[in-house]
N, C-alpha and C positions, 0 to 999 in steps of 0.2 A: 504494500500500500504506500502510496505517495504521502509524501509531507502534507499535499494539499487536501489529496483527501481523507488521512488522518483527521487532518484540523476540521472540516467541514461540518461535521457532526457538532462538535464543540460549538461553533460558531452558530448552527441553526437553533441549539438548544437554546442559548443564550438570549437569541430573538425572539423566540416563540413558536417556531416552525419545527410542527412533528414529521419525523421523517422516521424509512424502516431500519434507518441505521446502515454501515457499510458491508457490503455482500462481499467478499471474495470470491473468483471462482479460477479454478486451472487450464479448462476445455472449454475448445479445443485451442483456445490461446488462454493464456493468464489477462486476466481485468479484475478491476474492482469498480463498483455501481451502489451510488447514493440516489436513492428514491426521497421524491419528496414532493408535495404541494403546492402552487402555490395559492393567492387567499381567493381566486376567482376557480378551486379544487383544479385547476390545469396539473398534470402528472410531469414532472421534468426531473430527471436523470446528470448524474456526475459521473462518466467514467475514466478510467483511467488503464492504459494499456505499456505494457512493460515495451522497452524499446527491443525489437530484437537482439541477439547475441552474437 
């Protein structure tokens, strides 16, 4: 998980904005995805993708 979106979670809490927390996942690439709201219920997404190796 990146710095940023470490931090994200932190930062929505802070605000008021509930989100499902960060997802990691492996397959069939490595990402991590922050779900969340915003206040007109629109669903919008934070991912982040490892660079390749």
């Amino acid at each position: 998980m990146s710095g940023a979106t470490a931090a994200a979670p932190a930062t929505s809490a802070a605000t008021g904005v509930a989100h499902a927390g960060v997802t990691d996942a492996t397959g069939p690439l490595p990402y991590s995805v922050l779900v969340f709201r915003d206040p007109a219920n629109i669903q919008l997404e934070l991912m982040w993708t490892a660079a390749p190796e």
